[in-house]
C-alpha positions in Angstrom: 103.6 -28.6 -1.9 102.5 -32.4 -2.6 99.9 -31.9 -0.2 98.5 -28.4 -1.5 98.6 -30.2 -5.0 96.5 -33.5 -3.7 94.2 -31.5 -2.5 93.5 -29.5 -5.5 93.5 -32.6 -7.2 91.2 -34.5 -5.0 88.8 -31.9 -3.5 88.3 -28.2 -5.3 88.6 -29.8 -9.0 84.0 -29.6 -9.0 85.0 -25.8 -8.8 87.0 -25.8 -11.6 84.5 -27.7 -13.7 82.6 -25.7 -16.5 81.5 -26.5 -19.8 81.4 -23.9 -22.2 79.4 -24.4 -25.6 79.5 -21.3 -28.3 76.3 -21.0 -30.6 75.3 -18.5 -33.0 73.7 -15.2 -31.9 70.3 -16.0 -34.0 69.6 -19.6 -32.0 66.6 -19.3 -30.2 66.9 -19.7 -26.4 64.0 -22.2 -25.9 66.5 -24.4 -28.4 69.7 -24.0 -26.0 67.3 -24.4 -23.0 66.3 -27.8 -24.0 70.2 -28.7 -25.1 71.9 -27.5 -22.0 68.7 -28.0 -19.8 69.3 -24.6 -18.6 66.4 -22.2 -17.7 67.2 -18.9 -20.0 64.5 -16.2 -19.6 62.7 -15.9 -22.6 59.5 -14.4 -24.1 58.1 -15.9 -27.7 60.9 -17.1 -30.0 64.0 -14.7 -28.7 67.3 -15.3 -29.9 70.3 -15.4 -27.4 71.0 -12.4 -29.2 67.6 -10.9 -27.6 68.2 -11.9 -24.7 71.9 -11.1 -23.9 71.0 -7.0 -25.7 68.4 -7.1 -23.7 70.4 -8.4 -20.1 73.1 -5.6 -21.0 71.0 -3.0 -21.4 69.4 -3.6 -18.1 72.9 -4.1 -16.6 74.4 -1.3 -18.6 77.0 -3.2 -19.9 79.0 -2.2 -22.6 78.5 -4.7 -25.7 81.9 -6.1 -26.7 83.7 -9.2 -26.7 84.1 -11.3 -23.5 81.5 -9.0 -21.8 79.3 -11.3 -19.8 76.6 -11.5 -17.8 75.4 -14.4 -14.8 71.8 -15.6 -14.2 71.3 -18.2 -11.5 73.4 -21.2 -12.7 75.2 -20.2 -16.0 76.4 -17.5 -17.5 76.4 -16.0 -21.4 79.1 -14.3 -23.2 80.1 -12.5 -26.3 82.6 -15.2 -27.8 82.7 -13.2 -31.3 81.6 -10.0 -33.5 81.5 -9.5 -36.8 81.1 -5.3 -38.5 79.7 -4.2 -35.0 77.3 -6.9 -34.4 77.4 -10.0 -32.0 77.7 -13.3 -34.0 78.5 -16.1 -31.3 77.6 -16.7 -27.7 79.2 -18.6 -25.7 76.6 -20.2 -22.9 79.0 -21.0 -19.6 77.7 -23.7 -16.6 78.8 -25.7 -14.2 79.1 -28.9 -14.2 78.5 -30.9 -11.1 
């Protein structure tokens, strides 16, 4: 068991690793791009709230909370709504 534990510890803790940061639905993308220096598709001055809408309808993914979606590197997910309507993001990497 000591061993099994060490070598959680010491080797698979980078997989464990994530930082998750929750921002309103109505930032703009290009603004959590240039924060998390993450590459989030975006065209003109979408929101995360375009951009996750437009990911779920694509995926046809029921819109609720803790539904998610992956690109390459990070992932986005509903953290919160409020009457209906996605309020807060929550924008999931890893950190290596």
């Amino acid at each position: 068991l000591e061993t099994l534990l060490y070598l959680k510890e010491h080797h698979f803790i980078e997989l464990d690793e994530s930082e998750k940061i929750i921002f309103r639905a109505t930032t703009k993308a290009r603004i959590v791009n240039s924060i998390l220096h993450v590459h989030i598709p975006y065209e003109d001055e979408q929101t995360l709230y375009d951009v996750i809408t437009k990911r779920f309808e694509q995926e046809k993914t029921e819109i609720g909370v803790g539904a998610s979606t992956l690109f390459d590197n990070f992932g986005l997910r509903v953290a919160k709504m409020h009457n209906g309507k996605i309020s807060r993001i929550e924008v999931i990497r890893s950190i290596h």
